[in-house]
N, CA, C and O atoms as a printed pandas DataFrame, in Angstrom:
     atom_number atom_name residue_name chain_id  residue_number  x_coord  y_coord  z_coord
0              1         N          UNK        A               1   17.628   23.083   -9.478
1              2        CA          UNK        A               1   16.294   22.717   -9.922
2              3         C          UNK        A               1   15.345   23.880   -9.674
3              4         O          UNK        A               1   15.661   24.704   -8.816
4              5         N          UNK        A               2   14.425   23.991  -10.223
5              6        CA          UNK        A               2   12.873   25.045  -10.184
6              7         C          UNK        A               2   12.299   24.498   -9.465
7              8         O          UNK        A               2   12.440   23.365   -9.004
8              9         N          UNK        A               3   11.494   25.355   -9.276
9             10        CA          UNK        A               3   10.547   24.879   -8.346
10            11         C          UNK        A               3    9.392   23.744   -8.579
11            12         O          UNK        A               3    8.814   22.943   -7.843
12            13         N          UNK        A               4    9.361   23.962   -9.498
13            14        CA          UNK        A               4    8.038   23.564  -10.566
14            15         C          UNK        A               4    9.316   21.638   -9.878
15            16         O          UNK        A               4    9.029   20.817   -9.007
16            17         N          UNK        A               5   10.257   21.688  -10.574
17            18        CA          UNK        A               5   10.869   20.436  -10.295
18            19         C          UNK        A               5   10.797   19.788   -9.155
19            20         O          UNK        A               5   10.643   18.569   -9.078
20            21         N          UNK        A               6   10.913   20.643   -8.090
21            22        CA          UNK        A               6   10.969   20.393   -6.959
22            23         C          UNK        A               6    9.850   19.668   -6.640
23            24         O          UNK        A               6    9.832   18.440   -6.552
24            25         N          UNK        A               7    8.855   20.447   -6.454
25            26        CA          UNK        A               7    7.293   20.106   -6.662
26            27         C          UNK        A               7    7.175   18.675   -7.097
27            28         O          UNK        A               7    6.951   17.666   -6.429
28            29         N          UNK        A               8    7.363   18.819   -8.263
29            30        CA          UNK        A               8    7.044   17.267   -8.686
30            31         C          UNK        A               8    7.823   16.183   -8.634
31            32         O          UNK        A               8    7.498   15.124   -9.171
32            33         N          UNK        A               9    9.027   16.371   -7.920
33            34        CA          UNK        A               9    9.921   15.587   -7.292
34            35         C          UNK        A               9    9.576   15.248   -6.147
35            36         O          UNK        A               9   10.243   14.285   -5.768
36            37         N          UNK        A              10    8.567   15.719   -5.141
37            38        CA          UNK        A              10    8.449   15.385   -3.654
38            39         C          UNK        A              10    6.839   14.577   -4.347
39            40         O          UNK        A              10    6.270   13.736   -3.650
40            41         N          UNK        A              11    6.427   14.858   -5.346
41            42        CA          UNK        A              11    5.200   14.485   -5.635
42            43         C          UNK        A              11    4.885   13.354   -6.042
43            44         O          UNK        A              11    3.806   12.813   -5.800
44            45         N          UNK        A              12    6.218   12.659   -7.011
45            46        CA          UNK        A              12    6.945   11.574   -7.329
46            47         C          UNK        A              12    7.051   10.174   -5.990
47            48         O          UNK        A              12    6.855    8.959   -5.955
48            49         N          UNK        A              13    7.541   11.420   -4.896
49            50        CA          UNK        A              13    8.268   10.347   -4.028
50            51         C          UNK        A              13    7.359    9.765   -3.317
51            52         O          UNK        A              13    7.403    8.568   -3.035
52            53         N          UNK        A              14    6.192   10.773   -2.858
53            54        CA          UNK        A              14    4.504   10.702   -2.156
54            55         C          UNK        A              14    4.219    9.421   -2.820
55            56         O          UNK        A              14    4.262    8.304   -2.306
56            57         N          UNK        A              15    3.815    9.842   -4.466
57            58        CA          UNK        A              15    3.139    8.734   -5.250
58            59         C          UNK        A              15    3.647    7.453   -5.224
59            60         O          UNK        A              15    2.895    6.538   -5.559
60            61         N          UNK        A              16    4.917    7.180   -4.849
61            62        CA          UNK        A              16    5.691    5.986   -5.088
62            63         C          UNK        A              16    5.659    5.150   -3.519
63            64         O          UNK        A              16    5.888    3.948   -3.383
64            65         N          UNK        A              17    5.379    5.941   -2.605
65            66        CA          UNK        A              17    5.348    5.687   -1.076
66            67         C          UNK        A              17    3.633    5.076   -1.270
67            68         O          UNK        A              17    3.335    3.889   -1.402
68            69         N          UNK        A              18    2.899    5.959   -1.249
69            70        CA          UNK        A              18    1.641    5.387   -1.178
70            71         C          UNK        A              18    1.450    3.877   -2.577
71            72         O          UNK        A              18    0.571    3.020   -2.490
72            73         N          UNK        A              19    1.951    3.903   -3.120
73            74        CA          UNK        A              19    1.968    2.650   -3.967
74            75         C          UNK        A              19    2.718    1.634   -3.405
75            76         O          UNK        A              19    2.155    0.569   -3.152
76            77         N          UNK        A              20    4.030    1.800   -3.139
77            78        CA          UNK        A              20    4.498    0.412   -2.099
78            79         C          UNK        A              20    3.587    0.198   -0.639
79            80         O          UNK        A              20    3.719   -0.823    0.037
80            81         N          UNK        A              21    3.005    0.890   -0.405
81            82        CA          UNK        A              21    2.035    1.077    1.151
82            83         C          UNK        A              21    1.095   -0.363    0.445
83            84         O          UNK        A              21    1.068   -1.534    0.825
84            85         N          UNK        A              22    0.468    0.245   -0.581
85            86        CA          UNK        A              22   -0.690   -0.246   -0.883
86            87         C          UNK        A              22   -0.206   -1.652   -1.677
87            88         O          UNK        A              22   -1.089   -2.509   -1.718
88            89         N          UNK        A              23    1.109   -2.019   -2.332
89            90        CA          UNK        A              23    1.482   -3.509   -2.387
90            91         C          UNK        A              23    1.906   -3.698   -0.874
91            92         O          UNK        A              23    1.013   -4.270   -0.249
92            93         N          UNK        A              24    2.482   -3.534   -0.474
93            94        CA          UNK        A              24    2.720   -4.076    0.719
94            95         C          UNK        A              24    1.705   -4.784    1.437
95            96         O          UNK        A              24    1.746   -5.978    1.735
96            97         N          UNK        A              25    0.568   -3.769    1.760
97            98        CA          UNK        A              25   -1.001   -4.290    2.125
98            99         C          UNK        A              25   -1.225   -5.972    1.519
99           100         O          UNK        A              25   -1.148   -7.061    2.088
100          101         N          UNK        A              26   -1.451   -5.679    0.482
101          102        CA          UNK        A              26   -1.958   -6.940   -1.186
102          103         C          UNK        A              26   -0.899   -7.533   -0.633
103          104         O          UNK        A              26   -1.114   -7.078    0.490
104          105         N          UNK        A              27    0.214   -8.269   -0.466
105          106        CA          UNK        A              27    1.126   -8.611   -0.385
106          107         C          UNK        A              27    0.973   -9.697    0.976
107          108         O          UNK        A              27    0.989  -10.922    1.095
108          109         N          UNK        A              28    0.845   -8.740    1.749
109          110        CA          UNK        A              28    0.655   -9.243    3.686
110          111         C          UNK        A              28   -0.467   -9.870    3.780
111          112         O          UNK        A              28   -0.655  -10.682    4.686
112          113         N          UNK        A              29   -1.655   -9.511    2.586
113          114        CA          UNK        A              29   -3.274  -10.318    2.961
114          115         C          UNK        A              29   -2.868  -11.693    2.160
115          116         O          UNK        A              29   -3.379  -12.811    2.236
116          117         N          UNK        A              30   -1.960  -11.303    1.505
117          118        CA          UNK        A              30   -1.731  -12.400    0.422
118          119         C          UNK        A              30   -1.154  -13.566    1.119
119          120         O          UNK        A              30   -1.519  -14.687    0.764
120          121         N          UNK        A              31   -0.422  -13.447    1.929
121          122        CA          UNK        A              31    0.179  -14.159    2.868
122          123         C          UNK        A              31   -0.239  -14.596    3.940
123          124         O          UNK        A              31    0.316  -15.672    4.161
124          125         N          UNK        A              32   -1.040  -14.280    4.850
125          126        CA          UNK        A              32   -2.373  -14.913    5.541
126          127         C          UNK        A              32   -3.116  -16.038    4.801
127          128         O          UNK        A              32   -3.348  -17.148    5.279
128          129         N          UNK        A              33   -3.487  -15.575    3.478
129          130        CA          UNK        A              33   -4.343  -15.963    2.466
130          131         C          UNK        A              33   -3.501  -17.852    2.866
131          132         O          UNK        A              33   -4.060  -18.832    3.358
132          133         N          UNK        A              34   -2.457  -17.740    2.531
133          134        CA          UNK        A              34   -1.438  -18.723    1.799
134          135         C          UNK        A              34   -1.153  -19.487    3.052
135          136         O          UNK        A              34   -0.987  -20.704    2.965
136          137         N          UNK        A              35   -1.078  -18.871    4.237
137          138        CA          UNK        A              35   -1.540  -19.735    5.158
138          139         C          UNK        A              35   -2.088  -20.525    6.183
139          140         O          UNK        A              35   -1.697  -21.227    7.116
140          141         N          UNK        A              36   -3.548  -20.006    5.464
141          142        CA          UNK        A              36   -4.618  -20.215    5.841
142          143         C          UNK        A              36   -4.966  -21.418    5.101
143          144         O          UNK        A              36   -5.302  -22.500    5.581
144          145         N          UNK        A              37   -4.818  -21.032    3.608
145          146        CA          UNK        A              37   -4.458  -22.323    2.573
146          147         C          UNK        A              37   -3.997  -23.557    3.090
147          148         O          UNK        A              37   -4.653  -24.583    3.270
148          149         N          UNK        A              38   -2.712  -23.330    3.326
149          150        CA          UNK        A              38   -1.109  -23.969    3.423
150          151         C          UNK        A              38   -1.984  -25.332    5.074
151          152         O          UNK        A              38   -1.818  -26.551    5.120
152          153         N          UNK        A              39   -2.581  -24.705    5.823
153          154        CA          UNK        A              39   -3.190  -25.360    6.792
154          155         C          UNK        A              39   -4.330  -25.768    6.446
155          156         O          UNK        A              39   -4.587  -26.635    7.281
156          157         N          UNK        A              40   -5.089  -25.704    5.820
157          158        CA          UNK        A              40   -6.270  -26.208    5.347
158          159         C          UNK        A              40   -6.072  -27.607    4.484
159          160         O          UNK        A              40   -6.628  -28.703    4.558
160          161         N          UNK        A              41   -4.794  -26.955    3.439
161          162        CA          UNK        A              41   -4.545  -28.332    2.674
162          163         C          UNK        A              41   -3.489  -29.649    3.283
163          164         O          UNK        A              41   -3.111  -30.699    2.763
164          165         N          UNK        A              42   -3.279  -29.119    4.412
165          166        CA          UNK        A              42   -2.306  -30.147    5.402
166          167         C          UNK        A              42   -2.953  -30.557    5.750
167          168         O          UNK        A              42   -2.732  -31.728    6.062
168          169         N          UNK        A              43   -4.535  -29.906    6.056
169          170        CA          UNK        A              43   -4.759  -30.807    7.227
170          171         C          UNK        A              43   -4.904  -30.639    8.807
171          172         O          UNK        A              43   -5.333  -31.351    9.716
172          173         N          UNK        A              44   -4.306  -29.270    8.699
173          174        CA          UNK        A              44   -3.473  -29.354   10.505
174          175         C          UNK        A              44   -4.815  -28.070   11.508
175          176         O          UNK        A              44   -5.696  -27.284   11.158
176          177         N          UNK        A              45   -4.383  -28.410   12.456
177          178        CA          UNK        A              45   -5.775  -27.884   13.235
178          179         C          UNK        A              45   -5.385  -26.513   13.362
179          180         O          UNK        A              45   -4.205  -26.176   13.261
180          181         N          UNK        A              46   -6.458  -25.581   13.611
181          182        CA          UNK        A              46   -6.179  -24.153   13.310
182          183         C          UNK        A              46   -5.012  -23.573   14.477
183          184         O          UNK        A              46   -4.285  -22.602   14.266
184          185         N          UNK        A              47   -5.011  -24.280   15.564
185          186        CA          UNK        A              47   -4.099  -23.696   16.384
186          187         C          UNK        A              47   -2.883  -23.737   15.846
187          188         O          UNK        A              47   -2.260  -22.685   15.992
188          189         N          UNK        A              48   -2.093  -24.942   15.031
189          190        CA          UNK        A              48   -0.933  -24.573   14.119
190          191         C          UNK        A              48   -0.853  -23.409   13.681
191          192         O          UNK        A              48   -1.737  -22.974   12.942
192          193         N          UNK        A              49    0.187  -22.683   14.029
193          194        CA          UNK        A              49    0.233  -21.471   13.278
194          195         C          UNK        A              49   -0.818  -20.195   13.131
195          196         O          UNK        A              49   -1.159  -19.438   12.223
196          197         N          UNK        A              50   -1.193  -20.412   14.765
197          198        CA          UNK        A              50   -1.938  -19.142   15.124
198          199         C          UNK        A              50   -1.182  -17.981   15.563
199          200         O          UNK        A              50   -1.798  -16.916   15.516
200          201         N          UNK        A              51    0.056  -17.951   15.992
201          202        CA          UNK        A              51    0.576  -17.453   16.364
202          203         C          UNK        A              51    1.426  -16.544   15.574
203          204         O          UNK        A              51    1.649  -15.407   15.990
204          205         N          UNK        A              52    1.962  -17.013   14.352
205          206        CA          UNK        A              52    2.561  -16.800   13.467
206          207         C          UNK        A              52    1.431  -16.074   12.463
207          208         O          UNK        A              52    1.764  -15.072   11.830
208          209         N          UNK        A              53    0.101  -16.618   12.350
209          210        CA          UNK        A              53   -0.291  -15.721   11.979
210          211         C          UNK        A              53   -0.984  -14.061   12.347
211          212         O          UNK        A              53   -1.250  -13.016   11.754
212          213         N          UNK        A              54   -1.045  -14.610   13.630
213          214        CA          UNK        A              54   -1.529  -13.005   14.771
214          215         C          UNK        A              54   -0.364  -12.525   14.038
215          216         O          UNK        A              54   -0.564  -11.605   13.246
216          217         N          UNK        A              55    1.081  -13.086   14.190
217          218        CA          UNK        A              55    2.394  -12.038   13.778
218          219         C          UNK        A              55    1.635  -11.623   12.378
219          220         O          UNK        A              55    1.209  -10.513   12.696
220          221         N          UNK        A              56    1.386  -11.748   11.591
221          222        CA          UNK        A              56    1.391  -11.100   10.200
222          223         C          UNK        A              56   -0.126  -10.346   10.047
223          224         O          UNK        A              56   -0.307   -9.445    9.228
224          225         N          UNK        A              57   -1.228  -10.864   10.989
225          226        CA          UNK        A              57   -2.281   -9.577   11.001
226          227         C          UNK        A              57   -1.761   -8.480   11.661
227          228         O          UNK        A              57   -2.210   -7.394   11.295
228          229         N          UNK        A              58   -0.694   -8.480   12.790
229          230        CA          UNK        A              58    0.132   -7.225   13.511
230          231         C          UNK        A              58    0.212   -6.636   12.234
231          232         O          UNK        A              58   -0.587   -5.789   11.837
232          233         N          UNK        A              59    1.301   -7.131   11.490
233          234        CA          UNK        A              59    1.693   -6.249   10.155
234          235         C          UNK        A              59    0.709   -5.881    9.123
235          236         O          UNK        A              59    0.825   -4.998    8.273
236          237         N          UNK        A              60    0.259   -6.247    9.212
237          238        CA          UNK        A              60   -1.557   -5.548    8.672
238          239         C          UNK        A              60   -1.788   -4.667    9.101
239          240         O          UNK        A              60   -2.281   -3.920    8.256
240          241         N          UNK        A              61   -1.726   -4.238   10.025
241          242        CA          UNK        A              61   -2.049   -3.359   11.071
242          243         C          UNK        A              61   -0.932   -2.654   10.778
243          244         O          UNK        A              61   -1.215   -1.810    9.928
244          245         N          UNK        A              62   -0.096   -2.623   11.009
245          246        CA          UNK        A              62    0.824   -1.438   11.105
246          247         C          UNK        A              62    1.162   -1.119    9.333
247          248         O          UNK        A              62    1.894   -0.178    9.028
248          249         N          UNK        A              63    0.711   -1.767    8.565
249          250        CA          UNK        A              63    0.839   -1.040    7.244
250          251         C          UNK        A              63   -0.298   -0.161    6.938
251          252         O          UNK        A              63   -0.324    0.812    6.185
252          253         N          UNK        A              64   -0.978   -0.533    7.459
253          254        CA          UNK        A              64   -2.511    0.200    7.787
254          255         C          UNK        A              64   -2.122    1.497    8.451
255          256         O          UNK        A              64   -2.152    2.573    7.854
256          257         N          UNK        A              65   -1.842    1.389    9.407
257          258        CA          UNK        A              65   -1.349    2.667   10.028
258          259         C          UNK        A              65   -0.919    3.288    9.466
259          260         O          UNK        A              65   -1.638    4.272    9.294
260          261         N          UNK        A              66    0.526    3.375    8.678
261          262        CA          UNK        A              66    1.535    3.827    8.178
262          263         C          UNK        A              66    0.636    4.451    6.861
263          264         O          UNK        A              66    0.672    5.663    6.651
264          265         N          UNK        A              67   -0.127    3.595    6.037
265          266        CA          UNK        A              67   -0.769    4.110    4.851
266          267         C          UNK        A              67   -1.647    5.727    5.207
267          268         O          UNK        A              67   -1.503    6.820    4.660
268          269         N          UNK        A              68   -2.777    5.202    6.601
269          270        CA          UNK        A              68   -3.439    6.354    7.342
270          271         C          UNK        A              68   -2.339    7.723    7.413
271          272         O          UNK        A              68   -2.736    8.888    7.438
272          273         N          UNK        A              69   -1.347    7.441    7.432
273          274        CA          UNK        A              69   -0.191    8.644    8.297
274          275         C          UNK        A              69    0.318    9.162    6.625
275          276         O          UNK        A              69    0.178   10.353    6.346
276          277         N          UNK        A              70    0.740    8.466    5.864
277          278        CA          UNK        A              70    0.910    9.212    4.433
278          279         C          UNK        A              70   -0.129    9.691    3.793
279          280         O          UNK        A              70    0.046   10.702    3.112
280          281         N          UNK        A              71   -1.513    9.052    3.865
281          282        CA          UNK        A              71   -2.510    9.909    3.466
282          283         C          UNK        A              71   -3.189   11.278    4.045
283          284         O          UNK        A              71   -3.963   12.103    3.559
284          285         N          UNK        A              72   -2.491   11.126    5.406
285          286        CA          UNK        A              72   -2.913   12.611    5.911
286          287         C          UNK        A              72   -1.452   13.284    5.500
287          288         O          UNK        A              72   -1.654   14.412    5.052
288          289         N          UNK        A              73   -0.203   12.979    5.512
289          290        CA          UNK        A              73    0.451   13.633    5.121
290          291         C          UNK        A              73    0.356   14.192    3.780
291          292         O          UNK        A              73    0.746   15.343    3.580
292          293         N          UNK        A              74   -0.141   13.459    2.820
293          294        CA          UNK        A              74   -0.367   13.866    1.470
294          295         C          UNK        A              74   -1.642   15.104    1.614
295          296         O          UNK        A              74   -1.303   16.239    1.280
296          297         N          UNK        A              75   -2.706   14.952    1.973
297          298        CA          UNK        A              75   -3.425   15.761    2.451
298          299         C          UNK        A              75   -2.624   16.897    2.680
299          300         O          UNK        A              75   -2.696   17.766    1.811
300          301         N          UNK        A              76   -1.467   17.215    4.162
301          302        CA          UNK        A              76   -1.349   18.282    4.505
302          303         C          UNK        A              76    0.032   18.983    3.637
303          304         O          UNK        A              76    0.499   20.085    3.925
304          305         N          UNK        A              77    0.540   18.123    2.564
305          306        CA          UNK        A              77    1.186   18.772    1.158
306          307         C          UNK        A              77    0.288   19.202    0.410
307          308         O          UNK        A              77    0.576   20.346    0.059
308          309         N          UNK        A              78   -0.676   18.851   -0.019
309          310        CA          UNK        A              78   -1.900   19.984   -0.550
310          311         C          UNK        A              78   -1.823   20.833   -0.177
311          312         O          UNK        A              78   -1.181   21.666   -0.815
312          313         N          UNK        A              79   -2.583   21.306    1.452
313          314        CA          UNK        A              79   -2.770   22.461    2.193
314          315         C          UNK        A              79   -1.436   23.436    2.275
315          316         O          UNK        A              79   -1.530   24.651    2.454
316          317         N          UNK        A              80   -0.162   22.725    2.117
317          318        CA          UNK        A              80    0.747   23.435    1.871
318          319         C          UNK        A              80    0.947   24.295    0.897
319          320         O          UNK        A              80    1.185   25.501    0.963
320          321         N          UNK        A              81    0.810   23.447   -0.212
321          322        CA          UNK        A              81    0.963   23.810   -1.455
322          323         C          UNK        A              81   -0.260   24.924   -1.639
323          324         O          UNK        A              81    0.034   25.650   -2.589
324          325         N          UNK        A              82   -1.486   25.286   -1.070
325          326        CA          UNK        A              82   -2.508   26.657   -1.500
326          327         C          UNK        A              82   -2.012   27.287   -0.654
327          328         O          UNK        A              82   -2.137   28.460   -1.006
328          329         N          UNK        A              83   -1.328   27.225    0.613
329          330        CA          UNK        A              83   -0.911   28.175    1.716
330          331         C          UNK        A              83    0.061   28.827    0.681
331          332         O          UNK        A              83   -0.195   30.016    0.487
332          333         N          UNK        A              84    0.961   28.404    0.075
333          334        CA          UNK        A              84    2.381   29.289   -0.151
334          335         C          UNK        A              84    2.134   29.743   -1.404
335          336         O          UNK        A              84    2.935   30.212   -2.212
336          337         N          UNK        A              85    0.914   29.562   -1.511
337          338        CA          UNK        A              85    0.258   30.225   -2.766
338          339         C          UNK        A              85    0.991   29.582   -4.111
339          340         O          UNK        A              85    1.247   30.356   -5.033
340          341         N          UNK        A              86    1.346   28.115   -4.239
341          342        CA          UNK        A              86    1.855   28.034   -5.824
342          343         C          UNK        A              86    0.903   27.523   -6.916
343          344         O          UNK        A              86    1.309   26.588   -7.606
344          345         N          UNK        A              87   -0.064   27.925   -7.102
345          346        CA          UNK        A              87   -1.010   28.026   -7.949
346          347         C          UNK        A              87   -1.768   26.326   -7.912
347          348         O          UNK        A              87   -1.401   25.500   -7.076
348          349         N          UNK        A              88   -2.741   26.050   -8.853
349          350        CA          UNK        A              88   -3.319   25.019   -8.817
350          351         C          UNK        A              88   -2.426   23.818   -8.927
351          352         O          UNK        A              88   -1.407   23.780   -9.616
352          353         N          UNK        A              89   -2.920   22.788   -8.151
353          354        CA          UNK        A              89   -1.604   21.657   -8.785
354          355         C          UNK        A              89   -3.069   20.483   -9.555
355          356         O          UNK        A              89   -4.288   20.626   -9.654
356          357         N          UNK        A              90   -2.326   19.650   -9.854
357          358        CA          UNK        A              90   -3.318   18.625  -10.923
358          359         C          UNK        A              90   -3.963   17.549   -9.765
359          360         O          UNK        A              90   -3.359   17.293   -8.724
360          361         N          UNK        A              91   -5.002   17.089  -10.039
361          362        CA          UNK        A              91   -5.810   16.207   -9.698
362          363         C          UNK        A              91   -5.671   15.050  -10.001
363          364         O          UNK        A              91   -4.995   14.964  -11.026
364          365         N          UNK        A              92   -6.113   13.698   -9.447
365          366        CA          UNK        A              92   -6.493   12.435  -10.250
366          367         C          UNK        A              92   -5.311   11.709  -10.414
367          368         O          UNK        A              92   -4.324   11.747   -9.680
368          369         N          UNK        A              93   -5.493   10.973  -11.536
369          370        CA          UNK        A              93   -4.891   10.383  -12.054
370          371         C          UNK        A              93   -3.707   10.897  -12.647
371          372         O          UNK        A              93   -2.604   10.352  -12.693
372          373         N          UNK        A              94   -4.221   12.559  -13.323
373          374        CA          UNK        A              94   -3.385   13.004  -14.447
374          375         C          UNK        A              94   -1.595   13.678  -14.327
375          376         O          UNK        A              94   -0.814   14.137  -15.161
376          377         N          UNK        A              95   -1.513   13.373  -12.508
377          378        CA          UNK        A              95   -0.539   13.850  -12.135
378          379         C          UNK        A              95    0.415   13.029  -12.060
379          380         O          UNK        A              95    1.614   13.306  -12.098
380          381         N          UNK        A              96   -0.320   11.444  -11.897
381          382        CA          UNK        A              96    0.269   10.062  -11.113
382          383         C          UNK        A              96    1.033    9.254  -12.807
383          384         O          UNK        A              96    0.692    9.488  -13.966
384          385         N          UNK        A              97    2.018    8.386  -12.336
385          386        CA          UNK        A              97    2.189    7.613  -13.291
386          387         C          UNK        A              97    1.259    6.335  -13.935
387          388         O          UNK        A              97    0.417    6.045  -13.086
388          389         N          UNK        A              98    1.135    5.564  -15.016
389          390        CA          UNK        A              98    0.013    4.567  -14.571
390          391         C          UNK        A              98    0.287    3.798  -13.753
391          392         O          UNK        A              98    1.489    3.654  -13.531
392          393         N          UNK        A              99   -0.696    2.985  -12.962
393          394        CA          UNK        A              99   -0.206    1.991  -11.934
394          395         C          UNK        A              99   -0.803    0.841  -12.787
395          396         O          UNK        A              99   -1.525    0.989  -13.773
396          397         N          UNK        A             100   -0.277   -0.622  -12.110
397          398        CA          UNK        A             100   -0.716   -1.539  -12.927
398          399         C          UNK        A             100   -2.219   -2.036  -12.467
399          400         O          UNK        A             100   -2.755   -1.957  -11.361
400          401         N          UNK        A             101   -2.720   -2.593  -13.745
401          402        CA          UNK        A             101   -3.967   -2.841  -13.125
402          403         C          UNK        A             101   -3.736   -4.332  -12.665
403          404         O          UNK        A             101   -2.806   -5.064  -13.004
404          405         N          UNK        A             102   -4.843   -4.640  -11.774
405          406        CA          UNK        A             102   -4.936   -6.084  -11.272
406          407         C          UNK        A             102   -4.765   -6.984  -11.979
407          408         O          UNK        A             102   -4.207   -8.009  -11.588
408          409         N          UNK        A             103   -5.350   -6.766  -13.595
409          410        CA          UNK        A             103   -5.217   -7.931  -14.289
410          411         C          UNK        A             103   -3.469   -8.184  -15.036
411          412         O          UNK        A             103   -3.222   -9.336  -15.392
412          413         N          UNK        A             104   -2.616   -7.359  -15.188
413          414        CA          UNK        A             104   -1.587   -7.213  -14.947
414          415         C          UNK        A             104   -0.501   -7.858  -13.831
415          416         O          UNK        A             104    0.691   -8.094  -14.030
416          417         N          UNK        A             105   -1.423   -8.111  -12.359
417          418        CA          UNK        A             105   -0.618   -8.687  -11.815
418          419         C          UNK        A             105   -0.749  -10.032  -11.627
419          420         O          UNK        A             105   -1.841  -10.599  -11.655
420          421         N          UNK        A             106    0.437  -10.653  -11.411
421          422        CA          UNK        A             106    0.395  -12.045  -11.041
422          423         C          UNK        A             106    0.770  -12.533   -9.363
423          424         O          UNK        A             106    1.887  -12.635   -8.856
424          425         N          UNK        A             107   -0.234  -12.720   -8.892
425          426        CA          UNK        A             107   -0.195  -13.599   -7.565
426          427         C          UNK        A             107   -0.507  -14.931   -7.367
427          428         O          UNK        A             107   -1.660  -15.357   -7.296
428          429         N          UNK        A             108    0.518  -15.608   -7.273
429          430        CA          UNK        A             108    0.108  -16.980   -6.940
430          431         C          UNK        A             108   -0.701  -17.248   -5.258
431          432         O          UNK        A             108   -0.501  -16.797   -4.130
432          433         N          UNK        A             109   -1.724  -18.277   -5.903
433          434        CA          UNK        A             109   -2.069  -18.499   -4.283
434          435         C          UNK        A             109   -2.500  -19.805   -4.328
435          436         O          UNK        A             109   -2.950  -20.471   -5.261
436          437         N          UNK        A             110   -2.294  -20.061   -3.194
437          438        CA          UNK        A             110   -2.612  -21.487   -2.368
438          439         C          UNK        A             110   -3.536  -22.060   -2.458
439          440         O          UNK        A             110   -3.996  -21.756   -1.357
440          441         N          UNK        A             111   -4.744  -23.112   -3.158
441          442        CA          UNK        A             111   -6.181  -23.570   -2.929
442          443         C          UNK        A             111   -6.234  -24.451   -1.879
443          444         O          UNK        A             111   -5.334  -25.278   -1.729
444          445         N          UNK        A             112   -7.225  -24.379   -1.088
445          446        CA          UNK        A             112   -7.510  -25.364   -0.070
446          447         C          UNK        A             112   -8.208  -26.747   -1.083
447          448         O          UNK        A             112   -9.058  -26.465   -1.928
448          449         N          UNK        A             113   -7.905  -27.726   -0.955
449          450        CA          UNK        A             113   -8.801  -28.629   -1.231
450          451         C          UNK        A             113   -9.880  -29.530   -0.941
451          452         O          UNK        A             113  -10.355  -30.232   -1.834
C-alpha cells in the first residue's frame, strides 16, 4: 500500500471508532431512558433498580471517557500528520463517510404513563 492508503486507512478506522463511541453513548442513555420508563409505568418505587441503574450511568461514564481519550488521540494524529510533514489532510465532513442522520434512526422507547 502507499502511503496516501495508509493514511486513509488509519483515518477510516479513527472515523469508525469515534462513531461506535458516539452510538454506544445514544444507546446507554437510551437505556436508562427505558428504565426509568419501565419503573414509572410499573409503578415501582425508585429504589427498584437503583442499583442497576448506577451500573449503567458507570457505563456512561466510562464511554465518556473512552470517547475524551480518542478525541485527543485523533487530535494528536493531526499533530502527527504536520510533524512528518505529509502535506494538508482534509477537514470536516469531506474526509468522513456520511453518518446517518437522526431522522434515519429508529429507537424505540418506553412512555411513562
Amino acid at each position: 500500500m502507499d502511503k496516501a492508503a495508509v493514511i486513509a486507512s488509519v483515518a477510516g478506522d479513527l472515523n469508525a471508532t469515534e462513531q461506535s463511541l458516539d452510538a454506544a453513548i445514544a444507546r446507554a442513555t437510551t437505556l436508562v431512558q427505558s428504565m426509568i420508563g419501565a419503573r414509572t409505568s410499573l409503578s415501582l418505587s425508585p429504589v427498584t433498580g437503583a442499583e442497576s441503574q448506577a451500573k449503567a450511568m458507570e457505563a456512561i461514564a466510562a464511554l465518556s471517557a473512552a470517547r475524551a481519550a480518542i478525541v485527543a488521540c485523533h487530535t494528536e494524529l493531526a499533530k502527527d500528520h504536520r510533524r512528518l510533514g505529509w502535506g494538508p489532510y482534509a477537514l470536516g465532513v469531506l474526509d468522513k463517510p456520511p453518518e446517518a442522520s437522526m431522522e434515519e434512526t429508529t429507537v424505540a422507547r418506553l412512555r411513562a404513563v
